[in-house]
N, C-alpha and C positions, 0 to 999 in steps of 0.2 A: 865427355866422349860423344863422338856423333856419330849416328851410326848412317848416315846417307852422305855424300857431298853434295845430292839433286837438291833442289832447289823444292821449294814445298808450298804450294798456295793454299791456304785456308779458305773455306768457301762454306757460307752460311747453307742449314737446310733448307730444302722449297720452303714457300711460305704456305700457310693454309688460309683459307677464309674463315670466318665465323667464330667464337671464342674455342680457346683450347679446355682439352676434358681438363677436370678437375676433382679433386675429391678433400671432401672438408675435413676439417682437421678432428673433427669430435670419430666419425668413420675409422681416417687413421687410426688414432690412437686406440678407438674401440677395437680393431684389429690385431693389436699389439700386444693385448693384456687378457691372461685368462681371467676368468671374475669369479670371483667368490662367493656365493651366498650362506645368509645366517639364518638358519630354524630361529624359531622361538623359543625354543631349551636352549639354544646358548645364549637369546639374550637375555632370558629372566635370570639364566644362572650371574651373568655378567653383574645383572641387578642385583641380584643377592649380595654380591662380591664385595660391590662400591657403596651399599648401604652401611649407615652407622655401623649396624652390630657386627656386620659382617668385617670391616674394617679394625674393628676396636678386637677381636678374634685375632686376626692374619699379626695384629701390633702384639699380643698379648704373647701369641706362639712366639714370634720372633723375642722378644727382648727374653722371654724363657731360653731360647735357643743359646742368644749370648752372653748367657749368664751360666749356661751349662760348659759352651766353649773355655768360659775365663777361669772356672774352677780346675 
């Protein structure tokens, strides 16, 4: 569907001198994204978390858990 029968000339914008603004890409995307940051309580707890004993705990609960499920 058309919506004119005129006739239509395409025509570039003025040109400018000198390079065109710019903005880098690390800006953009810093613009894009709220940020997050982490205290030191949540990484030591993190630590806590993924050390041996801490892991061999979260295993221990769990396989108890699915043992209580299967009963």
């Amino acid at each position: 569907m058309e919506f004119t029968d005129a006739p239509v000339v395409l025509t570039p914008p003025p040109s400018r001198a000198g390079p065109l603004d710019t903005v880098s890409e690390y800006e953009e995307i810093e613009s894009n994204f709220i940020h997050f940051y982490r205290s030191a309580s949540i990484s030591s707890a993190l630590r806590d978390i993924n050390s041996d004993e801490g892991m061999e705990h979260f295993t221990e609960v769990d396989v108890q858990d699915a043992d209580m499920r299967e009963a």
